[in-house]
C-alpha positions in Angstrom: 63.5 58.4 82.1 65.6 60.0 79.5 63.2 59.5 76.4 60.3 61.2 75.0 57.6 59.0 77.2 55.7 61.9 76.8 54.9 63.3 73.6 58.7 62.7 71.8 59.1 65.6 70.2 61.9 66.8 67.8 63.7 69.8 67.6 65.1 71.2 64.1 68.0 73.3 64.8 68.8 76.5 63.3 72.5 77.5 63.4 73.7 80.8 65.0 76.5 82.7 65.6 78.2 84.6 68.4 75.8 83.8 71.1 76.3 84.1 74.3 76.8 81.4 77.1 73.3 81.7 78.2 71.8 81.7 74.3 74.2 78.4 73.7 72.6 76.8 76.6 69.0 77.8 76.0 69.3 76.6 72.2 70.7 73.4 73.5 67.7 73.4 76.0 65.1 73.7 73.0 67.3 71.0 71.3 66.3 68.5 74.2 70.2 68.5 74.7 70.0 68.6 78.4 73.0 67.4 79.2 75.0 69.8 77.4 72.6 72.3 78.3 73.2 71.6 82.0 77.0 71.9 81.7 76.7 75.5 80.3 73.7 76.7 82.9 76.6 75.3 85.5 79.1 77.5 84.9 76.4 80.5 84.8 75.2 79.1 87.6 79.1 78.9 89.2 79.9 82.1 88.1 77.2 84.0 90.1 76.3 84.2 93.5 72.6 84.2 93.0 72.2 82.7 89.7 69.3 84.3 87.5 65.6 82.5 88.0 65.9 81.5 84.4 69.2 79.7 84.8 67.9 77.9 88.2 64.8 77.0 86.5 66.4 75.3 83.3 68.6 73.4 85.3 65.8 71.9 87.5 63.6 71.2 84.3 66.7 69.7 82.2 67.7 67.7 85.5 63.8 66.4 85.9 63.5 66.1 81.8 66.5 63.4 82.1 64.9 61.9 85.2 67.9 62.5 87.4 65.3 63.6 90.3 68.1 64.2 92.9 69.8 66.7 90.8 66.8 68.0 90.0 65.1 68.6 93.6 68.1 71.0 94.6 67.3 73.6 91.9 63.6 73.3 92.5 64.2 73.5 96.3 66.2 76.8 95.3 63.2 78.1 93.1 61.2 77.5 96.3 63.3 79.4 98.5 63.4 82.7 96.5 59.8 82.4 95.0 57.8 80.4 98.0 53.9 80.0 96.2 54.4 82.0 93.3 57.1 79.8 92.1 53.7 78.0 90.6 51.6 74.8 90.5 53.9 73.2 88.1 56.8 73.4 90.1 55.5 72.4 93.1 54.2 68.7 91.6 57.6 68.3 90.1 59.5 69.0 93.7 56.9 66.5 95.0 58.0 64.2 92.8 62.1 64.4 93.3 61.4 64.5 97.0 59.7 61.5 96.8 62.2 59.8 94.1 65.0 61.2 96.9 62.9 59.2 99.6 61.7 62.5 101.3 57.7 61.3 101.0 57.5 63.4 104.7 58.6 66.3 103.4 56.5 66.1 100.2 53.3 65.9 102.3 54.4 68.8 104.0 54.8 70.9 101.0 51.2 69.9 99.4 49.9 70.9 102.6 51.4 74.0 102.9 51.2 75.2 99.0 47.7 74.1 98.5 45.2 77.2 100.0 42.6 75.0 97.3 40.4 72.9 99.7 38.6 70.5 96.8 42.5 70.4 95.6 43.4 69.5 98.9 40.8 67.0 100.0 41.6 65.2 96.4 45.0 64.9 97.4 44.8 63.6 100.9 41.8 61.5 99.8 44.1 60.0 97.3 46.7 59.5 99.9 44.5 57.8 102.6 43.6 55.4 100.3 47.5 54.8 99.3 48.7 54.5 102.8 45.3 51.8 103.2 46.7 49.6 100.6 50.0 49.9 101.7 48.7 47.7 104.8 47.2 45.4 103.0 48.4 42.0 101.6 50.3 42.3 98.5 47.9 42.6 94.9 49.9 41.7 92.2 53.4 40.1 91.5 55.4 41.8 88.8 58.3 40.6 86.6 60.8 41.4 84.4 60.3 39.5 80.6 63.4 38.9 78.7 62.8 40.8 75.5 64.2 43.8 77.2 67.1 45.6 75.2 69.9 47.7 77.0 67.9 50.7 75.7 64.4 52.0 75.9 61.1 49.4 76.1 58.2 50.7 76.7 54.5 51.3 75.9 53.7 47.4 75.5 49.5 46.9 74.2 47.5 43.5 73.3 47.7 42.1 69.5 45.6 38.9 69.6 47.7 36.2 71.9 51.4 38.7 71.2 52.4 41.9 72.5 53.4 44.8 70.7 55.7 47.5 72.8 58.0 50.7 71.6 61.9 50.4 71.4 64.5 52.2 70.8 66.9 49.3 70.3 67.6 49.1 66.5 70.3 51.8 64.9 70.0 51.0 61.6 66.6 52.2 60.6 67.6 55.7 61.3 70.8 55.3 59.9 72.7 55.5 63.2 70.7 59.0 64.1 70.6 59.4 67.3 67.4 61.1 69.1 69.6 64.3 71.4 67.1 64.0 74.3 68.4 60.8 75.6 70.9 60.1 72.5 69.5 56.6 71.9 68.4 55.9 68.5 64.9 56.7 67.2 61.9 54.3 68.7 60.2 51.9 66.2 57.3 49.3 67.1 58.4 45.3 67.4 56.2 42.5 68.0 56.9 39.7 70.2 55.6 36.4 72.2 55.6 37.2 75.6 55.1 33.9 76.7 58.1 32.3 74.2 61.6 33.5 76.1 63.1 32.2 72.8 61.0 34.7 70.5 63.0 37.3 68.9 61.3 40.6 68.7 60.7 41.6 65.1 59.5 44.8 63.5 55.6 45.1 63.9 54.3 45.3 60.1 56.9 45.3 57.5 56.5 48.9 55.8 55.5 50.6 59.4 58.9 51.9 60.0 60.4 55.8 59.3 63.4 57.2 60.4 62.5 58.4 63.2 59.7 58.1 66.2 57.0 55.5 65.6 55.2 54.2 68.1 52.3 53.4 70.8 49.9 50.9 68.5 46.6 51.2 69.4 43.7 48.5 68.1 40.1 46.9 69.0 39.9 43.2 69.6 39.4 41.7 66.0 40.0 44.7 64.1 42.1 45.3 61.6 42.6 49.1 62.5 45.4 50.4 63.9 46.3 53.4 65.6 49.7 55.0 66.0 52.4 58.0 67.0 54.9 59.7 64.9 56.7 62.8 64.0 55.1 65.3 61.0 57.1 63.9 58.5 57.3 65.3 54.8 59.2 63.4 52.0 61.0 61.4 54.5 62.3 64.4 56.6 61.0 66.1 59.3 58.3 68.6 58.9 58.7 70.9 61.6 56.5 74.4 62.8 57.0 77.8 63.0 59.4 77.3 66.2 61.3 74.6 64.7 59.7 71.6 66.5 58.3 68.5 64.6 55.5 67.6 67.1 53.6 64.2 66.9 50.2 63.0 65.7 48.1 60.3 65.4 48.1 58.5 62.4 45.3 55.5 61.1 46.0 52.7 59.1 44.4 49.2 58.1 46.5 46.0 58.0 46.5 43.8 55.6 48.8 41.1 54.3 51.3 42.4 57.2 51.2 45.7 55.4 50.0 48.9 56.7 47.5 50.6 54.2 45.6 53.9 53.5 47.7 55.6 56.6 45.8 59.0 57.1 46.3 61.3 60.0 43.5 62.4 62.2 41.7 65.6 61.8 42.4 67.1 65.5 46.0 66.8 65.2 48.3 70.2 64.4 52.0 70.7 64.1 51.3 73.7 66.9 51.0 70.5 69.1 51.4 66.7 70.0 48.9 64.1 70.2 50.0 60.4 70.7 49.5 58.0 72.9 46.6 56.5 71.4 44.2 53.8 73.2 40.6 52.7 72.0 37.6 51.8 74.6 36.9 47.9 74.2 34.1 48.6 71.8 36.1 50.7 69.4 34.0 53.9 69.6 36.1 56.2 71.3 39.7 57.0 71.4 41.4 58.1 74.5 45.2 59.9 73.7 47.5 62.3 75.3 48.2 66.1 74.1 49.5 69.6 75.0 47.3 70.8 73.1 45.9 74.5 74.2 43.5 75.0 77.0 44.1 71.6 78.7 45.5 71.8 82.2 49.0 70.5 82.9 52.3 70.0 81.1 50.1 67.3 78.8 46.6 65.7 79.3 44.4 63.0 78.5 41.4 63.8 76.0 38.5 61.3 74.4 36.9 61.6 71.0 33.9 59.9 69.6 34.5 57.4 66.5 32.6 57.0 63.5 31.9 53.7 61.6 35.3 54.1 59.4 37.5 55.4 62.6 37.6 59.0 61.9 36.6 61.4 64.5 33.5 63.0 64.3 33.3 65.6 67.0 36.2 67.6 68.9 38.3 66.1 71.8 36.9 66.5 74.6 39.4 67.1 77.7 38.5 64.4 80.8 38.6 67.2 83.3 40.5 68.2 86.6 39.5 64.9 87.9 42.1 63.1 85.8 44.3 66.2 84.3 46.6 68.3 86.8 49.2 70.9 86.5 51.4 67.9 86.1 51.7 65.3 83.3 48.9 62.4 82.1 49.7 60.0 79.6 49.5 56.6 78.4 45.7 56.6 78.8 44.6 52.5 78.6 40.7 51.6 78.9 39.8 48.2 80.4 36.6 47.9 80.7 34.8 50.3 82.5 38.6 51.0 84.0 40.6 54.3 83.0 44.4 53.1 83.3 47.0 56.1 83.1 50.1 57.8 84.2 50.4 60.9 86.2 53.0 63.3 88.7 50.1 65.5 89.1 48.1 62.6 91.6 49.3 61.7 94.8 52.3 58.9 94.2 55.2 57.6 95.5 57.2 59.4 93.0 58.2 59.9 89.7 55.3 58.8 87.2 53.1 56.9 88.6 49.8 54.4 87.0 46.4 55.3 88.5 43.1 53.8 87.9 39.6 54.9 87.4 36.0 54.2 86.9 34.2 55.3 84.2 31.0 57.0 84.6 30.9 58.2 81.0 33.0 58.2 78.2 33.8 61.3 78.9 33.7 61.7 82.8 35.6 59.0 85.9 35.8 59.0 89.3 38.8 59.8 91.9 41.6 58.0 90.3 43.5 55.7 92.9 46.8 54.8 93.0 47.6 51.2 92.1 50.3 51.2 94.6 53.6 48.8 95.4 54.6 46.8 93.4 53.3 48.6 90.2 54.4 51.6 91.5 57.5 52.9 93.4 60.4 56.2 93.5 60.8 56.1 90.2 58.7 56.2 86.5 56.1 53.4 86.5 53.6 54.2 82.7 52.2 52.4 80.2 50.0 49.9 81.6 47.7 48.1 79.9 45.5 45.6 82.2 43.6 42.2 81.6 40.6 42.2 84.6 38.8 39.1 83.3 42.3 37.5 83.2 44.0 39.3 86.1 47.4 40.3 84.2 49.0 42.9 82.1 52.2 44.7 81.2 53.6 48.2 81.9 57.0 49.9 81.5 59.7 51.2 84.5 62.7 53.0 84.8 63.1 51.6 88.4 66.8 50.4 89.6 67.5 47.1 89.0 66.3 47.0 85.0 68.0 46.2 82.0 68.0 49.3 80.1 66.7 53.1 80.5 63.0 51.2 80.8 61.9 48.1 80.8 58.6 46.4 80.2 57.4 43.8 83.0 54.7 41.9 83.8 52.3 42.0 86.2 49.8 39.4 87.5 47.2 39.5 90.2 49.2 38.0 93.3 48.3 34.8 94.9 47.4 34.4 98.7 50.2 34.7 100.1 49.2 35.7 104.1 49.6 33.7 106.9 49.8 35.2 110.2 48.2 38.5 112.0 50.5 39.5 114.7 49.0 42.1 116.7 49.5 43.6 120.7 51.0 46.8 122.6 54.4 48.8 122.0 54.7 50.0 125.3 57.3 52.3 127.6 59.8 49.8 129.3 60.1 52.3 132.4 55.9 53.2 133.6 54.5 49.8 130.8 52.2 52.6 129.3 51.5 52.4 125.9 53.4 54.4 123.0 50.8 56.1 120.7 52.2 56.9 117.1 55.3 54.4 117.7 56.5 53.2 114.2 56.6 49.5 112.8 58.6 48.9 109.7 58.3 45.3 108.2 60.6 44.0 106.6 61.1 40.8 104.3 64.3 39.7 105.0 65.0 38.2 101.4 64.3 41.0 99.1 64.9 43.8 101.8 61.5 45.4 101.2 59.7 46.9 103.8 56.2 48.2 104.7 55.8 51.1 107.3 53.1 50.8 110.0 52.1 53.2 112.7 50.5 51.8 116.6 47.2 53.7 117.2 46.5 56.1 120.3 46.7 52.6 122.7 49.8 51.4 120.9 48.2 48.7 119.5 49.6 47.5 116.2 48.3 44.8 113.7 50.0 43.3 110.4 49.3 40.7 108.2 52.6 38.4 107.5 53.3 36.3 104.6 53.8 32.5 104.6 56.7 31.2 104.2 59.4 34.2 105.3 61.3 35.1 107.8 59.9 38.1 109.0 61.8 41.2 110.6 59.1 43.6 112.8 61.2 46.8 113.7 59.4 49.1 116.5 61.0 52.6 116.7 59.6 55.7 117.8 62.0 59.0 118.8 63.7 59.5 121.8 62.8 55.5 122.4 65.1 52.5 121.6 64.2 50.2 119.0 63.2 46.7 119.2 63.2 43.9 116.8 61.0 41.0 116.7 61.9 38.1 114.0 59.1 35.7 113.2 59.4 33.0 110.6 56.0 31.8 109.2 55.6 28.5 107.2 53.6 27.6 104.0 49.7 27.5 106.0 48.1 29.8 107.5 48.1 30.2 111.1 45.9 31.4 114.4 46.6 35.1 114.9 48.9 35.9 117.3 47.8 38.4 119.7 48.5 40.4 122.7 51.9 40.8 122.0 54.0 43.1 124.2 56.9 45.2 122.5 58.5 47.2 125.1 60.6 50.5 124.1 63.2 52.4 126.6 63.1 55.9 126.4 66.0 57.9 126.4 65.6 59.7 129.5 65.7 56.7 131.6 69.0 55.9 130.3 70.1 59.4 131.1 71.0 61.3 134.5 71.2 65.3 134.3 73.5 67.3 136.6 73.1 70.8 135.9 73.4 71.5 131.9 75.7 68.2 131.7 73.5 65.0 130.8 75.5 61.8 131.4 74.9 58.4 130.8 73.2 56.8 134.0 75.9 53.6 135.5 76.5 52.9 138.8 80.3 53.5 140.2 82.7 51.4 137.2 84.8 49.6 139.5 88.8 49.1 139.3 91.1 46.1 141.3 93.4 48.0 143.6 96.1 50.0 141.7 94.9 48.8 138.3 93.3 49.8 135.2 92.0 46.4 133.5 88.2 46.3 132.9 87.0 44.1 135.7 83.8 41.3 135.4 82.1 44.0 137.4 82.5 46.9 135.9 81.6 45.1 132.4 78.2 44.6 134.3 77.8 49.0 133.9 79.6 49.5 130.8 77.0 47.5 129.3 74.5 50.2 130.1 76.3 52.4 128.2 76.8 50.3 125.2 73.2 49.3 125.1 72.8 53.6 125.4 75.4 54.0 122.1 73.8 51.1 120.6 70.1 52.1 120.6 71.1 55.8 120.3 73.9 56.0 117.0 73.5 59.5 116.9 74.7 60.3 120.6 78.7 61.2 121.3 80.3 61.0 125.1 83.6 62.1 126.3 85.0 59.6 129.6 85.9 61.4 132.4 87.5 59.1 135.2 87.9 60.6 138.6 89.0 59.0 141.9 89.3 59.9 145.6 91.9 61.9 147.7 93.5 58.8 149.0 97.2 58.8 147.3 99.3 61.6 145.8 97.8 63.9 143.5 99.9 62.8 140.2 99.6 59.2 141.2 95.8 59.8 140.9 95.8 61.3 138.3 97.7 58.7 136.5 95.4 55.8 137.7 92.5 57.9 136.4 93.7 58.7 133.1 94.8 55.1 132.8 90.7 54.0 133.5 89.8 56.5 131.1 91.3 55.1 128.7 91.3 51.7 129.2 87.4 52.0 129.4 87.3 53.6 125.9 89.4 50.9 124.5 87.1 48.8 126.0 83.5 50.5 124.4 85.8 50.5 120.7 86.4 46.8 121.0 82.7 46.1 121.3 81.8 47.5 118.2 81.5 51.3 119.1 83.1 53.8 116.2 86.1 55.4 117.6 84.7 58.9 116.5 82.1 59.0 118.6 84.7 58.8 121.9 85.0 62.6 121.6 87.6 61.6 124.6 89.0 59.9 127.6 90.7 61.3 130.3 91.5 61.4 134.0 90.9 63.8 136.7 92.4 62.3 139.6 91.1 63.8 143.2 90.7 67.5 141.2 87.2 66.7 140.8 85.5 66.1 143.7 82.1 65.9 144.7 81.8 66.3 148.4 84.4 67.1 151.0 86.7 63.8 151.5 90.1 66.2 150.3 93.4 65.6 151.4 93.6 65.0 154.9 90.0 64.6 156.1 89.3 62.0 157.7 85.7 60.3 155.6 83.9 56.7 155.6 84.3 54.3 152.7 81.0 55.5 151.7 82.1 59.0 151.1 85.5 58.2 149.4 82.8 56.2 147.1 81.2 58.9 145.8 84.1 60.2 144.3 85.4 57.1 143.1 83.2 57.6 139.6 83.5 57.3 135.9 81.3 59.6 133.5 80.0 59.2 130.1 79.2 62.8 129.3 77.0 63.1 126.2 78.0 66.1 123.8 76.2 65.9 120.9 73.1 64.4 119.8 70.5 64.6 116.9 67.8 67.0 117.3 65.3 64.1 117.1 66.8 63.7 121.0 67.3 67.2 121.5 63.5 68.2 121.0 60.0 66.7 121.2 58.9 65.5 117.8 55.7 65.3 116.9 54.0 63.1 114.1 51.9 63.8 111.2 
């Protein structure tokens, strides 16, 4: 997400002369120019061997500021390396979250568990993971979907007003007079109102004199009430008023409407240009306010805080921080109160990746439980914030940056999901070559229309058990290293069925399809027979080479060189002829049914040099014997380490 979701703050540049490389990129840094920023840190970067920390770090933060998470997970993975745990908590929970965008969630666990030496830390964490990988089993919650007001720019932090929906864009140019903001060089973000439920409704400016030239918006306001709160910049005679460093930080402002004008606009007491505040959201009975800072002493990059409401709006007591239950070293935003619900947005929780929405229960104003995840679909790789939820009606909106959008985010809908279920399917993945049962095996499901998939693992008997929805066609894929996979397809129809159980999925594992002779491991066939004095693949020998295309098949990672050998009957170069002849006409064969030409390392003939017992030139042997040496190997010579080496699950 290459906006200001967070706090939107602007940089006032000051001009300077002869600077260096390094000052030119760190004044573009503080300009939110990232882009430029990265270019120069590059070439530092490029011109060194082993770049300075302060170069690898600005290149990992400009990267993760723009949301380019890939990009940004090789720099962080470098601070790692040279720093290990004192590269910091803030790091760390930004790694997480590019490994996770990059579709690394294993190696994401594995770095929380190692970097975490904080057991109440800890235990939060894998509590908060349990409970993701629980829902992850269960039928889907809610449905989500895309609503058509969404511009080819930035749409985001959508709230309630009466039966419409405000949200944030950045889609007009002309209110700023074709300024663009230099963080994600899309025009300044105003506040539109729309009908939601009307794909004809244009989406017009929310209140006619609630617009400046530059950042306005999350609206916050109670039911009924003609109060409104808001975000902007400091703003003094129409221009940026910006602090000591030369930042125009945001505050939350108050205003009354009336007559679709905003009146007596006054800002509140606990903002300060040393800091932002915005995000505002108000608890259903109007008495507290719930908003997002960096102000000092809070715990993370920015946190969520509460503050008591008088009768006319105005605070009157300090924010109050919510505490390391909700805050983290990471970022919390986009607070939303539903109920007795705390909705909000956070990299420092256990996610998928990227931002994701959480929920949690109030106990007080001012203190809530273990936040959860809310999980697929709400959630995925990328930033999910912004929600703001209906219980009593079971739907709501939130904003995404996830592939497949519009713009740089889009706001979507989401409702609570219908019953969709139809079928458990449940039984054993066992070992093909003993039937005992595979512990730990894996069971992706996949729907075969939108390509999603749900990952399962079989308990310490192998058993497995999934819930399937109606109407699909269904792919079950059981996999589990140094096995074969198996797929099981299973269309279900629009009513529920009886479950389906005791169902047997059977896995080979690699080392029955294997034979070892010494350090050489070879694909185990039977002798590939030949006619007389040819080299054309016979109906027989089809029989075995289909042992070792089932082997290349199941096994994509594995290459083999063809070694063809045959007895001492016949002259030496006429042998070796024939042989080289089967050789290669048994590769051709393999590439014809589908198997990449690469990964035939080879294909040659040995003749009689070869072999295996004492039937040379001469000696007089049975048919038997002159068998033996009548023999065509598939030699493996490379393999994945998965094959290589035991694995074992976490």
């Amino acid at each position: 997400m290459k906006k200001a979701i967070f706090l939107i703050v602007v940089s006032i540049s000051i001009g300077a002369f002869a600077q260096s490389k390094l000052e030119r990129a760190d004044q573009f840094y503080k300009d939110f120019k990232f882009e430029k920023a990265i270019d120069l840190y590059q070439e530092l970067a490029d011109n060194k061997r082993k770049p300075s920390l302060h170069v690898v770090q600005r290149l990992a933060d400009s990267y993760f500021n723009m949301s380019k998470y890939q990009q940004a997970k090789d720099w962080y993975l470098k601070l790692y390396a040279i720093q290990g745990k004192n590269v910091g908590e803030s790091n760390v929970i930004k790694l997480v979250q590019c490994l996770k965008s990059s579709m690394e969630p294993e190696k994401a666990d594995e770095l929380l568990r190692s970097f975490y030496s904080d057991k109440n830390r800890l235990s939060m964490i894998m509590a908060q993971k349990e409970q993701l990988e629980m829902l992850a089993k269960e039928k889907a919650r809610f449905e989500i979907s895309i609503l058509p007001f969404n511009s080819d720019k930035s749409d985001f932090a959508p709230t309630f007003f009466n039966e419409m929906l405000i949200f944030t864009s950045a889609r007009d140019t002309l209110s700023a007079n074709g300024r663009l903001y230099p963080w994600n060089n899309q025009p300044y973000l105003d506040i539109y109102l729309t009908d939601p439920d009307n794909m004809n409704f244009v989406p017009e400016k929310f209140l006619s004199n609630l617009v400046s030239e530059y950042h306005d918006s999350n609206v916050a306001s109670a039911p009924g009430s003609k109060t409104v709160y808001f975000t902007r910049n400091y703003i003094k005679k129409n221009r940026l008023s910006a602090n000591q460093e030369g930042l125009s930080n945001m505050q939350i402002l108050k205003g009354s409407i009336r007559q679709n004008n905003l009146i007596g606009v006054t800002s509140l007491s606990f903002n300060s240009q040393n800091y932002s505040c915005g995000h505002p959201a108000l608890s259903p009975d109007g008495k507290y306010l719930y908003f997002t800072s960096n102000m000092p002493g809070g715990y993370g990059d920015s946190d969520i805080y509460v503050v008591e409401l008088g009768m006319n709006g105005e605070p009157i007591a300090p924010p109050v921080n919510l505490g390391p239950e909700i805050n983290t070293k990471g970022r919390e935003m986009f607070p939303y109160m539903d109920g007795d619900v705390l909705y909000f947005s956070s990299d420092g929780h256990y996610g998928l990746g990227g931002l994701d929405m959480f929920a949690s229960k109030m106990n007080t104003a001012y203190s809530f439980e273990l936040p959860l995840n809310l999980g697929e679909p709400i959630n995925g790789n990328m930033d999910d914030f912004s929600m703001v939820y209906n219980a009593k009606k079971d739907y709501g909106y939130f904003a995404s940056n996830r592939f497949g959008g519009v713009g740089d985010d889009d706001v979507y809908r989401v409702n609570k999901a219908k019953a969709v279920n139809c079928l458990v399917y449940s039984g054993y993945v066992l070992n093909k070559k003993n039937g005992e049962p595979i512990p730990l095996a894996n069971l992706e499901l996949y729907d075969m229309e939108t390509g999603s998939s749900q990952s399962f693992l079989t308990d310490g008997d192998g058993y497995f058990n999934v819930t399937l929805p109606c109407n699909k066609e269904n792919k079950l894929v059981f996999s589990k290293p140094r096995f074969t996979k198996e797929e099981v397809l299973i269309t279900t129809g629009e009513n529920p069925e009886k479950p389906a159980k005791e169902n047997m999925v059977y896995l080979t594992p690699f080392e029955s399809l294997v034979v070892k002779e010494g350090n050489v491991e070879k694909i185990n066939v039977n002798p590939i027979y030949f006619e007389y004095d040819k080299y054309n693949i016979t109906p027989r020998a089809k029989i075995e080479l289909e042992k070792v295309l089932f082997a290349m098949r199941e096994f994509p990672e594995i290459k083999i060189k063809i070694e063809s050998h045959t007895d001492a009957r016949g002259t030496d170069q006429y042998n070796f002829e024939l042989s080289d002849n089967r050789a290669k006409s048994t590769m051709r064969y393999l590439i014809s049914k589908g198997i990449d030409h690469e990964r035939i390392v080879s294909a040659n003939g040995y003749g009689e040099y070869r072999l295996k017992n004492r039937c040379a030139n001469g000696v007089e042997c049975s048919e038997q014997e002159h068998l033996e040496n009548r023999r065509s190997d598939f030699i493996i010579v490379e393999k994945t380490s998965k094959l290589s080496d035991k694995t074992s699950d976490w």
